[in-house]
Backbone as CSV, one residue per row, in Angstrom:
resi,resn,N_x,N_y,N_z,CA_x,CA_y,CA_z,C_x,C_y,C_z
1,UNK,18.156,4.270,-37.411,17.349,3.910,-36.245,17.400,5.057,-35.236
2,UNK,16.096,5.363,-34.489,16.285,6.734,-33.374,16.775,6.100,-32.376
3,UNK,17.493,7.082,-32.161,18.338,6.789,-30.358,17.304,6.825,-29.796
4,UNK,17.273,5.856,-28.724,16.181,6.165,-27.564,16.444,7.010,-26.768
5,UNK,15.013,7.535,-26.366,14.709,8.381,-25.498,13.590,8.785,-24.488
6,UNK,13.544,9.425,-23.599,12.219,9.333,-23.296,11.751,11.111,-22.852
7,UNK,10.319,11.049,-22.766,9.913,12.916,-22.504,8.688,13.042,-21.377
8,UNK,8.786,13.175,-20.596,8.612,13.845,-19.281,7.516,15.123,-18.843
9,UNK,6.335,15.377,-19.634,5.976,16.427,-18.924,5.761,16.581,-17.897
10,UNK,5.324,17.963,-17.112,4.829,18.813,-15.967,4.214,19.507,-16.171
11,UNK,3.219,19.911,-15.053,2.252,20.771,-15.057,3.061,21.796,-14.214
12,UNK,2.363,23.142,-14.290,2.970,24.464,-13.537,3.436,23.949,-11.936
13,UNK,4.363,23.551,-10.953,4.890,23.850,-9.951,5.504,22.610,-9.719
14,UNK,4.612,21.694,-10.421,5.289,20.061,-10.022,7.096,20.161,-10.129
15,UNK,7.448,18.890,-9.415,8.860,18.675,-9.562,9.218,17.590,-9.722
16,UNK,9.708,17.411,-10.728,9.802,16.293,-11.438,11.806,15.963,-11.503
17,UNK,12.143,17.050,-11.224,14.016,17.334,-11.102,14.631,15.723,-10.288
18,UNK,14.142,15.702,-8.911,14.394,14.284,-8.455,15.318,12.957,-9.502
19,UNK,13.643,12.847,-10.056,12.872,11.541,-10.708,14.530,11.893,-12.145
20,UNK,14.227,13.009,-12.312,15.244,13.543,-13.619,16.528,12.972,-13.517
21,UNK,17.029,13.673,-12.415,17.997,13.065,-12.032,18.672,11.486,-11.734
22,UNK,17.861,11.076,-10.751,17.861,9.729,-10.713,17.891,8.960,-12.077
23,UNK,17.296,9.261,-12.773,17.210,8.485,-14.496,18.591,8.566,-14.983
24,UNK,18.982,10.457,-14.840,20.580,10.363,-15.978,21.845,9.663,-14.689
25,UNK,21.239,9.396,-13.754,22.281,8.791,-12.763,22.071,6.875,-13.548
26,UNK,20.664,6.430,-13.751,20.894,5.150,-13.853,21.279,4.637,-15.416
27,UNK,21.061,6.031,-16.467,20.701,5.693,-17.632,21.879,6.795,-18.266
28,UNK,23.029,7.564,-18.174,23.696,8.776,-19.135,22.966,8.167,-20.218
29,UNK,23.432,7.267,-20.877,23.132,7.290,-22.196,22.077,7.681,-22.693
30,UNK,20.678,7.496,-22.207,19.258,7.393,-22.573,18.959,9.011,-22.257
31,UNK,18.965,10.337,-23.128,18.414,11.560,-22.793,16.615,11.601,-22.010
32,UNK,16.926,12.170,-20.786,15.497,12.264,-20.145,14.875,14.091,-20.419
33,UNK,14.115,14.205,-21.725,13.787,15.330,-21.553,12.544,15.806,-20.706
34,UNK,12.701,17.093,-20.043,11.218,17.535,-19.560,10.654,18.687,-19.858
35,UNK,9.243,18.843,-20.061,8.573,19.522,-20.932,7.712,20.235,-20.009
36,UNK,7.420,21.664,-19.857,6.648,21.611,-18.838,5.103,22.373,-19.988
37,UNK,4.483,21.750,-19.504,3.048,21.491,-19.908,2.094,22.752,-19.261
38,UNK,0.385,23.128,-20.138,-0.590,23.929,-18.955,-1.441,23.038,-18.565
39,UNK,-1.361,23.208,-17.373,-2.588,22.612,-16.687,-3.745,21.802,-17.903
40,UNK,-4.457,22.902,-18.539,-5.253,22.175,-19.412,-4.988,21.173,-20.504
41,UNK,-3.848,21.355,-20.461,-3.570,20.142,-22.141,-2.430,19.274,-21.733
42,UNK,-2.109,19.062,-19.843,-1.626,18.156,-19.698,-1.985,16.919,-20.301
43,UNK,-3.017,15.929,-19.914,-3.814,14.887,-19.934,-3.304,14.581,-21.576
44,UNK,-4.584,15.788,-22.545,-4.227,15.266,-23.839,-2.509,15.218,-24.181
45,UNK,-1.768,15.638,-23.787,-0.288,15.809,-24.435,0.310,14.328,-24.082
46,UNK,-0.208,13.540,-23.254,-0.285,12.392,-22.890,-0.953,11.150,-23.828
47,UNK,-1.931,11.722,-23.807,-2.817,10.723,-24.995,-2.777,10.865,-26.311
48,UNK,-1.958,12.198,-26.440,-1.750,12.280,-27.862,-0.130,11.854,-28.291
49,UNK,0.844,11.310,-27.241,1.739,11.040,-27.535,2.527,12.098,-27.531
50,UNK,2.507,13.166,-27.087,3.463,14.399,-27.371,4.669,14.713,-26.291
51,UNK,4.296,13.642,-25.438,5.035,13.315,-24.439,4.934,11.783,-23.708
52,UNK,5.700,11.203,-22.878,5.512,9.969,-22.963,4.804,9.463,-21.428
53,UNK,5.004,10.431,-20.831,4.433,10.853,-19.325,4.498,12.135,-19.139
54,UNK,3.418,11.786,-17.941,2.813,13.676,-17.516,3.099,13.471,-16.200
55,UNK,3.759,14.467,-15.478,3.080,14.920,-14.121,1.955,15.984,-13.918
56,UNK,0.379,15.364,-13.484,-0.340,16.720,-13.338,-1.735,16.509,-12.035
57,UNK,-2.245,17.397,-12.242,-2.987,17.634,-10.587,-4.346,16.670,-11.093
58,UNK,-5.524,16.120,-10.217,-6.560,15.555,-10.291,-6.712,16.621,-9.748
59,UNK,-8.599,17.232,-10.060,-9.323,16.653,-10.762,-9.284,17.082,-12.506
60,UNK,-8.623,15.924,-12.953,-8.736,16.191,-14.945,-9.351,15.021,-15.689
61,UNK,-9.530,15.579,-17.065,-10.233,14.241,-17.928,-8.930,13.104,-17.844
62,UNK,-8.776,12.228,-17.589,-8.128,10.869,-16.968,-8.666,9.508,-18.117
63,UNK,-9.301,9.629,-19.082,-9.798,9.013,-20.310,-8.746,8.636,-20.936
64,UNK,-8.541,7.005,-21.254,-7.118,6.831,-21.833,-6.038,7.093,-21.235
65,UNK,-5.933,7.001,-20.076,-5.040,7.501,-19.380,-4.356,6.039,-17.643
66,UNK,-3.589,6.158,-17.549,-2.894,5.147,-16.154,-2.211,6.214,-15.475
67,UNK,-3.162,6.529,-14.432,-2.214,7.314,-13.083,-2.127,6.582,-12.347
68,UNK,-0.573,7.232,-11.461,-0.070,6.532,-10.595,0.192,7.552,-9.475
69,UNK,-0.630,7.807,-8.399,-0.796,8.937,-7.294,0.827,8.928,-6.679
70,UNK,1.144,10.335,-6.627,2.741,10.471,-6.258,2.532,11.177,-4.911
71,UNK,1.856,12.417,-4.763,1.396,13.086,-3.347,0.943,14.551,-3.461
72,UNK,0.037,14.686,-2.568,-0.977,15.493,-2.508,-0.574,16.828,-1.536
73,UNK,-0.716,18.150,-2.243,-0.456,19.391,-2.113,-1.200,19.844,-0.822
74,UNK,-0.171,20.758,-0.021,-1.340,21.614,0.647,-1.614,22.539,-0.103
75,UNK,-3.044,23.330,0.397,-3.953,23.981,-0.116,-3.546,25.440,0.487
76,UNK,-3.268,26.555,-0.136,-2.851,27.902,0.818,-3.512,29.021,-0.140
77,UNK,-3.560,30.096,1.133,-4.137,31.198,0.641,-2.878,32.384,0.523
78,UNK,-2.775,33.102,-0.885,-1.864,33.632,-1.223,-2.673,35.445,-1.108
79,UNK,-1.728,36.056,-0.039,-1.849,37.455,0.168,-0.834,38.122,0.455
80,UNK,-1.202,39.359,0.412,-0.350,40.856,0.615,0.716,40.952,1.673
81,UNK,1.945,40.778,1.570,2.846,40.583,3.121,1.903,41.666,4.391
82,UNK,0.898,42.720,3.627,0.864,43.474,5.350,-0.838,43.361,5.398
83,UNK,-1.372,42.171,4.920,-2.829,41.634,5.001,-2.807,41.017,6.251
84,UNK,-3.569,41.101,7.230,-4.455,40.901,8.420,-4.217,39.302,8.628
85,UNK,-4.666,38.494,7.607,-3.796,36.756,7.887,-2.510,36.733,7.832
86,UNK,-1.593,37.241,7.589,-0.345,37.143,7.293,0.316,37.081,8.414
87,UNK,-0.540,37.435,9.909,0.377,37.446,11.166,0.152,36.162,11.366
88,UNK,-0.751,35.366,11.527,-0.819,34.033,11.433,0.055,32.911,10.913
89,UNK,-0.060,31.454,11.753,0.860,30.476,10.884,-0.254,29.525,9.762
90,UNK,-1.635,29.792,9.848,-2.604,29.324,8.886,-4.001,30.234,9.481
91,UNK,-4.677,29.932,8.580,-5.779,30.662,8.410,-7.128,29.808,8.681
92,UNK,-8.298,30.100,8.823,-9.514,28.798,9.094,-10.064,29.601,7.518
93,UNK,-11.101,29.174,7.531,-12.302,29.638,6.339,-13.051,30.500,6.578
94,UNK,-13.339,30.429,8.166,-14.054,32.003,8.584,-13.353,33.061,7.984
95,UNK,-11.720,32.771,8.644,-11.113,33.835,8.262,-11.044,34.422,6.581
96,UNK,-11.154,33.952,6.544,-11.721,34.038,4.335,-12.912,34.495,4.112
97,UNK,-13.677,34.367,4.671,-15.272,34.613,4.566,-15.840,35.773,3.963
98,UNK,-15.296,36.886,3.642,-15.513,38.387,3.099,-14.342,38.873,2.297
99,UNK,-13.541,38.029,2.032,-12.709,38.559,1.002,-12.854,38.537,-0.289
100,UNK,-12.486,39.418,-0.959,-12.594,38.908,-2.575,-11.342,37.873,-2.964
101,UNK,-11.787,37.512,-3.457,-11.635,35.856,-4.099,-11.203,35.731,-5.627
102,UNK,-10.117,35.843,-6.313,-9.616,35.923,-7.617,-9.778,34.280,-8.004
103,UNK,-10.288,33.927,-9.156,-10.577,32.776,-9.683,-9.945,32.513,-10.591
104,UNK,-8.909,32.164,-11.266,-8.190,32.128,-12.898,-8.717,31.422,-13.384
105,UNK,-8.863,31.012,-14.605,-9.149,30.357,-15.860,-8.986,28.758,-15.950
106,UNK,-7.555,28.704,-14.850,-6.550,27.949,-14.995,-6.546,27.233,-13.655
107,UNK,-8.189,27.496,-12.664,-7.464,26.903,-11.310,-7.489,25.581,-11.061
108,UNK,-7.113,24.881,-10.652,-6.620,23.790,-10.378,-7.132,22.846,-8.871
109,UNK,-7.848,24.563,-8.155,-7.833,23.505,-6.756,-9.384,22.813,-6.723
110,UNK,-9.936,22.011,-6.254,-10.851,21.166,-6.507,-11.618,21.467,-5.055
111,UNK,-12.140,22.518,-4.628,-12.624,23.674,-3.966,-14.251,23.489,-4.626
112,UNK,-15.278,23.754,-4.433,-16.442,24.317,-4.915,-17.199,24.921,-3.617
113,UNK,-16.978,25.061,-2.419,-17.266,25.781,-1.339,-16.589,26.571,-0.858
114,UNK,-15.245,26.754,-1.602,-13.883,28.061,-1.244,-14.674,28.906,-0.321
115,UNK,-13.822,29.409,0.349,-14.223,30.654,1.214,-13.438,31.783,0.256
116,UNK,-14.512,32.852,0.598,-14.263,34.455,0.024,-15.365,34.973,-0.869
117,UNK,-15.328,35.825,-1.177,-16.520,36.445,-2.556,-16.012,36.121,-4.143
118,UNK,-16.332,35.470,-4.528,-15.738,35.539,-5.956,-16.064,36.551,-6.970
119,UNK,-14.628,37.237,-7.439,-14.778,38.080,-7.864,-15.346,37.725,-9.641
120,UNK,-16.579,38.833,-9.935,-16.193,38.451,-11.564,-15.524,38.611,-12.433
121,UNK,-14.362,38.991,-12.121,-13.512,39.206,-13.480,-12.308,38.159,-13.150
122,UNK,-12.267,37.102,-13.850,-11.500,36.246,-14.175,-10.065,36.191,-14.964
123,UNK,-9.028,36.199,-14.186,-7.826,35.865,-15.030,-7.487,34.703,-15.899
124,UNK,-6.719,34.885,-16.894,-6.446,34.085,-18.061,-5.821,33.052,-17.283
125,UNK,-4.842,33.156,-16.289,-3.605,31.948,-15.461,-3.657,32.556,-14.038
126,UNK,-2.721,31.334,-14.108,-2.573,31.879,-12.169,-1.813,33.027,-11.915
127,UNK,-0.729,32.978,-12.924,0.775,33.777,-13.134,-0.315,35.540,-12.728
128,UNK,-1.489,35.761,-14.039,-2.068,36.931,-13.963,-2.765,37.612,-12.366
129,UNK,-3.338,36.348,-12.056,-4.207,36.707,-10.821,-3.180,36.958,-9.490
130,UNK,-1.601,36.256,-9.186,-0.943,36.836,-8.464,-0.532,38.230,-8.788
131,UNK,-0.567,38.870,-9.987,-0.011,40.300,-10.009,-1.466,40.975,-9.649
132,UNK,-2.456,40.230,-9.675,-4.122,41.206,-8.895,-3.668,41.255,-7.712
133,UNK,-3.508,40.359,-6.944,-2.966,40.000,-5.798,-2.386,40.764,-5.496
134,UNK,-0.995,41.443,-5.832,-0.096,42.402,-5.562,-0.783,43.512,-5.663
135,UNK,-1.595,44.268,-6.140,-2.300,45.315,-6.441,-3.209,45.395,-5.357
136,UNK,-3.417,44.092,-4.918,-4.601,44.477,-3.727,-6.162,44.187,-4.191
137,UNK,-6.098,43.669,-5.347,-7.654,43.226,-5.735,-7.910,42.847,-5.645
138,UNK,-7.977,41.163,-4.529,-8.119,39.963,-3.558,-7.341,38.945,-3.674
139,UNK,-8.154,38.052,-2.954,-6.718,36.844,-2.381,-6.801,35.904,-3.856
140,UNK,-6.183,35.002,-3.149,-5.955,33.871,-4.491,-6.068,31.983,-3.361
141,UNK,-6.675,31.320,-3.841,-6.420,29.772,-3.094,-5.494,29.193,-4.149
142,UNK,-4.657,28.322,-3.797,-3.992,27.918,-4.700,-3.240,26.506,-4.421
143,UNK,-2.337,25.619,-4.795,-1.483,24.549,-4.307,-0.440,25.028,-4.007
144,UNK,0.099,24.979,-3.105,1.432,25.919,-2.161,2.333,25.781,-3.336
145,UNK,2.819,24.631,-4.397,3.832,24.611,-5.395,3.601,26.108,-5.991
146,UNK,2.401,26.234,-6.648,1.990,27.341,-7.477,2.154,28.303,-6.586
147,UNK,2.364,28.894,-5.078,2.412,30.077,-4.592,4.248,29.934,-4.272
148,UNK,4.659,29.393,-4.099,6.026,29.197,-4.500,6.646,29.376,-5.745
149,UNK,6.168,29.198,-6.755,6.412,29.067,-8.036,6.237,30.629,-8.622
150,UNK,5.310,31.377,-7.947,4.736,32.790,-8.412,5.316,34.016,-7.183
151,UNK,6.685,33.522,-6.426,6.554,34.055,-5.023,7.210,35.483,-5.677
152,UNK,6.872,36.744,-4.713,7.224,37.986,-4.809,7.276,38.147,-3.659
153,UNK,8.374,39.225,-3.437,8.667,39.867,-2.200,7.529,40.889,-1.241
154,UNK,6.621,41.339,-2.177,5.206,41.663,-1.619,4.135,40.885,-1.103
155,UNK,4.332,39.465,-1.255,3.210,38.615,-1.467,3.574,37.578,-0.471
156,UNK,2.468,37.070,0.777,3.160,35.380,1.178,2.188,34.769,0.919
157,UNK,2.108,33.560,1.712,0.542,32.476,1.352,0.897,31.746,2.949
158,UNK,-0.260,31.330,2.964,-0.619,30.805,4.700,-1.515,29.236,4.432
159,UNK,-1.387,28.372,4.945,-2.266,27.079,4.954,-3.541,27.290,5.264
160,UNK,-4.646,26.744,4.262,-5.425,27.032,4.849,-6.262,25.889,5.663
161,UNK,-6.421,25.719,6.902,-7.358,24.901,7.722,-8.425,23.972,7.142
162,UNK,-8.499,22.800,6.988,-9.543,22.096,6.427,-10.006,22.204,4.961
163,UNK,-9.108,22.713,4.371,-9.016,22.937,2.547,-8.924,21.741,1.976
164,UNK,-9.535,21.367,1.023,-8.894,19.675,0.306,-7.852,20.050,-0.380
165,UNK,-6.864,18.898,-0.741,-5.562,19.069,-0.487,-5.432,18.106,-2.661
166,UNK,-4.437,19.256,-2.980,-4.619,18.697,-4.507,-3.811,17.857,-5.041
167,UNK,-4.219,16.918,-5.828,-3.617,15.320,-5.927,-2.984,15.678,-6.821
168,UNK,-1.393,14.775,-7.015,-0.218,15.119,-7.901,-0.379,13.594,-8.680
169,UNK,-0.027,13.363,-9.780,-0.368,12.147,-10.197,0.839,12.062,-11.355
170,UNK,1.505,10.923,-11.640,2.156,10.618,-12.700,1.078,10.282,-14.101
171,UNK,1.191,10.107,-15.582,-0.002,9.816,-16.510,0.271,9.675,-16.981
172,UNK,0.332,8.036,-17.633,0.701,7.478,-19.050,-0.541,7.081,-19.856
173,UNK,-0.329,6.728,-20.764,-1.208,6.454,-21.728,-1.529,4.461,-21.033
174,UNK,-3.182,4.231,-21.096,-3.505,3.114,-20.998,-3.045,2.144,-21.654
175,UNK,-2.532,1.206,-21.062,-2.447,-0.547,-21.720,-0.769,-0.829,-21.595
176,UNK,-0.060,-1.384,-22.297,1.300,-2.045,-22.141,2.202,-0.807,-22.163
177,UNK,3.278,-0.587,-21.514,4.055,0.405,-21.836,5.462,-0.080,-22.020
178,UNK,6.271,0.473,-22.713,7.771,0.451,-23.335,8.468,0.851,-22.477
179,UNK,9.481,-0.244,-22.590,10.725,-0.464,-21.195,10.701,0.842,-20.777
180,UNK,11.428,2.310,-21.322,11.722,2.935,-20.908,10.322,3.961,-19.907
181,UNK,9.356,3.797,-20.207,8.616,4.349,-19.891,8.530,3.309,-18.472
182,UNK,8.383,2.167,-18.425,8.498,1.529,-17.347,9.589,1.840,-16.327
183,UNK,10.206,1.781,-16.739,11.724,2.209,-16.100,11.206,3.275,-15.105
184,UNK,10.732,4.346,-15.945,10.616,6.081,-15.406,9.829,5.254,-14.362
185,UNK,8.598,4.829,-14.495,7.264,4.335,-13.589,8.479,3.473,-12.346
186,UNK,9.270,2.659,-12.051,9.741,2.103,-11.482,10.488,3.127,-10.590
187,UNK,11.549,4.140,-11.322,12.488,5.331,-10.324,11.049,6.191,-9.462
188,UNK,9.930,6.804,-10.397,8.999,7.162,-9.505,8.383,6.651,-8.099
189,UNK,8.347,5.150,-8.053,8.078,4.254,-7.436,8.865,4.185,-6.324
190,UNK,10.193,4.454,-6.809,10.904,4.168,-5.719,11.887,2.844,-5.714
191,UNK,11.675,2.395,-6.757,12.148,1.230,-7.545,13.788,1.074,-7.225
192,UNK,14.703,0.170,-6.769,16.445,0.112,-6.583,16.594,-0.441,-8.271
193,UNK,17.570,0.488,-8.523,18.784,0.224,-9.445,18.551,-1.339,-9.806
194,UNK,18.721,-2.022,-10.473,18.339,-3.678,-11.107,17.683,-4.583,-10.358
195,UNK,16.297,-4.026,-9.934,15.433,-4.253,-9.512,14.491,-4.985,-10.481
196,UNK,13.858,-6.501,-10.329,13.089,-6.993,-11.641,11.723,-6.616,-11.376
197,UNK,11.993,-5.593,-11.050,9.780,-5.216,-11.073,9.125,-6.034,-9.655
198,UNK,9.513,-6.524,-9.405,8.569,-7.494,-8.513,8.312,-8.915,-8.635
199,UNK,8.863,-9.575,-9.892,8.768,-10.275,-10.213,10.061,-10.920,-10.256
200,UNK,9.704,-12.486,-9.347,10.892,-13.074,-8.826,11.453,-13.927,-9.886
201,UNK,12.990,-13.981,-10.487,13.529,-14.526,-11.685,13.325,-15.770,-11.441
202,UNK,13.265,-16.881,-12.385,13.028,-17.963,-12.092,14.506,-18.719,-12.157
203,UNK,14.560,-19.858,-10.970,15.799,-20.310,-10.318,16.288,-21.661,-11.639
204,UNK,17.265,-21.212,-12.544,17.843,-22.459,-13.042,18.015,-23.881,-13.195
205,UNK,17.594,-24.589,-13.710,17.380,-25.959,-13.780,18.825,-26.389,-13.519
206,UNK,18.947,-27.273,-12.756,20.123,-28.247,-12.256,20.030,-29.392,-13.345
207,UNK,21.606,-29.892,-13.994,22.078,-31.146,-14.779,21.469,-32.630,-13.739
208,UNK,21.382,-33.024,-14.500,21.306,-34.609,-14.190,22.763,-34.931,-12.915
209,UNK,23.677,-34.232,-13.401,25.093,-35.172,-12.396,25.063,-34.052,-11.632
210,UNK,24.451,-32.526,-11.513,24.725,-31.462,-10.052,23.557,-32.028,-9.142
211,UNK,22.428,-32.453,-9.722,21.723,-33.381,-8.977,22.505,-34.197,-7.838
212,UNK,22.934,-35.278,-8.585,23.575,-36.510,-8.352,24.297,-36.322,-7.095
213,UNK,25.741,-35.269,-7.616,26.704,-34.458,-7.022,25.751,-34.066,-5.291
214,UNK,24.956,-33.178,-5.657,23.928,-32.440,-4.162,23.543,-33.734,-3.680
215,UNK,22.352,-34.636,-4.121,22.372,-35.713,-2.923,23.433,-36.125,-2.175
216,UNK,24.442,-36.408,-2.830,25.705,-37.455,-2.277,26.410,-36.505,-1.190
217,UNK,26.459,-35.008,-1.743,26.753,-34.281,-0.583,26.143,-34.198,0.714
218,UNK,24.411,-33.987,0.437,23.479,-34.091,1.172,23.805,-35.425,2.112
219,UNK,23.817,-36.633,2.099,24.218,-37.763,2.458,24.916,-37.511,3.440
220,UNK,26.123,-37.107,2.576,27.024,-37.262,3.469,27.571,-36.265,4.798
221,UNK,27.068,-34.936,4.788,27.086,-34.148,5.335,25.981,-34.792,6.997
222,UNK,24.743,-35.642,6.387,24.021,-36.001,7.205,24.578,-36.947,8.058
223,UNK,25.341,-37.642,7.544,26.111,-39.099,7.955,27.249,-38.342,9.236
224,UNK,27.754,-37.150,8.656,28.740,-36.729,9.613,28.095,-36.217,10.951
225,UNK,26.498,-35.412,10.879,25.802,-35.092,11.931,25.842,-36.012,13.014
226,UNK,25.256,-37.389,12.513,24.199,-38.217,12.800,25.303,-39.077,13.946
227,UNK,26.926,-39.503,13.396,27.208,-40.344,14.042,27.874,-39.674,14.982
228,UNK,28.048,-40.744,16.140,28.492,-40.239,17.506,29.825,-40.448,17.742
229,UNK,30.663,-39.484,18.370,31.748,-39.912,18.652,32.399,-41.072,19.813
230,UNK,33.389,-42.021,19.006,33.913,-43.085,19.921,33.942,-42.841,21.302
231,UNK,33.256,-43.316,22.384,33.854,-43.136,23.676,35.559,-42.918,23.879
232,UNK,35.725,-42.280,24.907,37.500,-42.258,25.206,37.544,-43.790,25.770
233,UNK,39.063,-43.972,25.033,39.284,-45.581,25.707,39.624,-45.603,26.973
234,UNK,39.708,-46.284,28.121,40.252,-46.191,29.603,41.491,-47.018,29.520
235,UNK,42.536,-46.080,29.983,43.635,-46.695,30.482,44.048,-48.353,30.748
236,UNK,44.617,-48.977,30.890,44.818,-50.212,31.978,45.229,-49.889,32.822
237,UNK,44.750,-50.430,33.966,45.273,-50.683,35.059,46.547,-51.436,35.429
């Protein structure tokens, strides 16, 4: 019989370490592996079973699929430490407005009015278009994870002003899911340690004589309320 287990992907920057943790804290026994996934074949690695959950960004094919929204990225523009935005604590879109604009293969942000010039020559990943970046061949938009994830000592990234902001999502496969996969969905959640889901256990049927037993208590407990104490007797005179 296989030991149980369960497998965990990620997409490039997500962090999933938390959720990791928390599991081998409630579960040693049960191995939590994590897999980190590309952007593009998150979804299917999900629906094809190759993992048992995904962490990955909307907007993706979501077909066969149960997300559960975890939280949404800021949006930043990644440049040259001695580039002209960089004195800034964020940037607007004007300020973008004439730059060249590196696009990867692989982008992720859900942008179709980006500010900058888009350049035509397209990188394979994001990983490629930050070393353009370093060279000076234009900016990059990106999810702050991914400019964190790619950081160089030549390079920072700045927020950018009124950017849509990219959705992080947990992704299981549609319809009933297996304890352990529930489980994971529950620590994501936020779920306490022997917690029944939400669902309140149902309260034990009482014997015929604990019945019996509770009225007579009931009774009598009432009987002790109810009666009044003897007046004090008065002396004789």
């Amino acid at each position: 019989m296989t030991a149980p287990c369960i497998n965990v992907g990620y997409v490039p920057g997500a962090t999933p370490a938390k959720w990791a943790r928390n599991w081998a804290q409630r579960h040693p026994g049960i191995p939590l592996t994590l897999s980190p996934l590309a952007a593009a074949e998150a979804a299917d690695a999900v629906r094809a079973g190759a993992v048992d959950a995904a962490l990955l960004r909307l907007p993706t094919d979501t077909t066969g699929l149960a997300v559960i929204p975890l939280y949404d990225e800021t949006t930043v523009v990644v440049v040259p430490t001695d580039h002209l935005v960089s004195a800034a604590d964020e940037v607007s879109v004007a300020d973008l407005a004439e730059e060249p604009r590196l696009i990867p293969l692989d982008d992720v942000v859900p942008w179709s009015s980006a500010p900058g010039v888009a350049l035509e020559h397209r990188p394979e990943t994001t990983e490629a278009a930050v070393e353009l970046v370093a060279a000076g061949l234009g900016v990059l938009i990106v999810p702050q994870s991914l400019a964190r994830l790619h950081h160089r000592k030549d390079l920072t990234y700045r927020p950018i002003v009124g950017a849509p902001t990219c959705a992080v999502v947990l992704a299981v496969r549609a319809g009933p899911q297996g304890e352990l996969v529930e489980e994971f969905i529950g620590i994501v959640r936020g779920r306490k340690p022997g917690s029944s889901r939400g669902v309140t256990a149902p309260i034990p049927k009482r014997s015929a004589r604990e019945k019996t037993l509770a009225r007579q208590a009931a009774r009598a407990a009432a009987g002790k309320v109810a009666r009044k104490p003897d007046p004090p007797k008065r002396g004789k005179r």
